[in-house]
C-alpha atoms as one frame of an Amber mdcrd trajectory, in Angstrom:
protein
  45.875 255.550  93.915  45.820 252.874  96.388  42.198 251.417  95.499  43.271
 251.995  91.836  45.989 249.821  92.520  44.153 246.734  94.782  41.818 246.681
  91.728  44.909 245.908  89.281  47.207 243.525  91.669  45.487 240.445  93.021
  45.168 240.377  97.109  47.300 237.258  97.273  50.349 239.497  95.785  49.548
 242.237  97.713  50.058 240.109 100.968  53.100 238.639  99.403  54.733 242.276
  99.155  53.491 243.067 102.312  55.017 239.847 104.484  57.761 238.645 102.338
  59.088 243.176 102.465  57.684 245.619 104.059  56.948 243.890 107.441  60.227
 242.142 107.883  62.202 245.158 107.068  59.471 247.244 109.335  60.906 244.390
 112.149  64.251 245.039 110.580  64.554 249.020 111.778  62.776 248.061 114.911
  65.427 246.156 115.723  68.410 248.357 114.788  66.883 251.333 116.888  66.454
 248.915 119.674  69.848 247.713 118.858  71.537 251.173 118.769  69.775 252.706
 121.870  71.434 254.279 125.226  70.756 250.821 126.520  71.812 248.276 124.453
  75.138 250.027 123.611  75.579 250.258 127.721  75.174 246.325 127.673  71.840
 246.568 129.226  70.049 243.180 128.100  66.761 244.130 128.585  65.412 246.031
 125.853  67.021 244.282 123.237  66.270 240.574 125.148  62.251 241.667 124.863
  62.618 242.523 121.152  63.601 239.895 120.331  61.344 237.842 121.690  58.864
 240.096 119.780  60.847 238.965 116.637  60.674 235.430 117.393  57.143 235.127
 118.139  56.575 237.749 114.595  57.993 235.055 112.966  55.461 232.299 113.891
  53.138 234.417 111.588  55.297 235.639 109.115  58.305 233.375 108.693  60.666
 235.693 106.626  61.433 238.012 109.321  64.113 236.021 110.481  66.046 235.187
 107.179  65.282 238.933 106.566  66.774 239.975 109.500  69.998 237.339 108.898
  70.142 238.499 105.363  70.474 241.944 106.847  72.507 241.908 109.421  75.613
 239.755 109.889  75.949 239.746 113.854  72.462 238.442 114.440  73.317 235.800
 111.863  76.010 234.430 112.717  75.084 234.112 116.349  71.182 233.149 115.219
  73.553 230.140 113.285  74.980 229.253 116.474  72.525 229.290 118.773  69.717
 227.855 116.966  70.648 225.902 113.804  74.174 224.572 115.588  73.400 224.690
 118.862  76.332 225.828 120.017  76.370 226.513 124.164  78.723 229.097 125.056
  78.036 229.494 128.675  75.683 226.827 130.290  73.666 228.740 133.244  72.437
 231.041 130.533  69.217 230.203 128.423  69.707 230.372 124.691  67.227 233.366
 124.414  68.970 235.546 126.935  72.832 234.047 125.713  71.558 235.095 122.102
  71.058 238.356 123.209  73.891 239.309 125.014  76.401 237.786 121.944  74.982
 240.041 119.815  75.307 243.140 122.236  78.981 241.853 123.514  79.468 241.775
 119.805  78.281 245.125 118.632  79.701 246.771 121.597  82.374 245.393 123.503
């Protein structure tokens, strides 16, 4: 079925369903388990801090994961908005990366 199908659809549209879909909402559900694990709901930064920098450097390659991942979820949006389109410095002896990640756990879970 597959071949049958790479035969019929052109590669370029192919790697347009593939990037523009099914890899940023793969990244997506990545990040909601990693988001709604032991961890992360215990306000442990780590696992969460490391994904994202996964994400980030995912969307060097592929630059609808982020969007996506806006588009999808409205905490990661708002504080992806503030802390990298505004610029917005809540607490100064905190790097953005780190004081990303713990607005979006404080959010989901405090």
């Amino acid at each position: 079925m597959i071949l049958a199908l790479q035969k019929k659809i052109p590669i370029f549209l192919i790697e347009y369903i593939y990037k523009d879909f099914l890899e940023a909402d793969f990244i997506y559900q990545k990040f909601i388990n990693v988001l709604e694990c032991e961890q992360s709901q215990k306000l442990n930064i780590q696992p969460l801090f490391y994904f994202i920098k996964i994400i980030f450097h995912k969307n060097t390659n592929n630059s609808t994961i982020i969007p996506y991942i806006c588009k999808s979820n409205d905490t990661f949006n708002i504080y992806y908005r503030d802390h990298y389109i505004d610029i917005v410095k809540h607490f100064i002896h905190m790097d953005t990366e780190h004081l990303f990640t713990a607005c979006i756990l404080m959010a989901s879970y405090h």
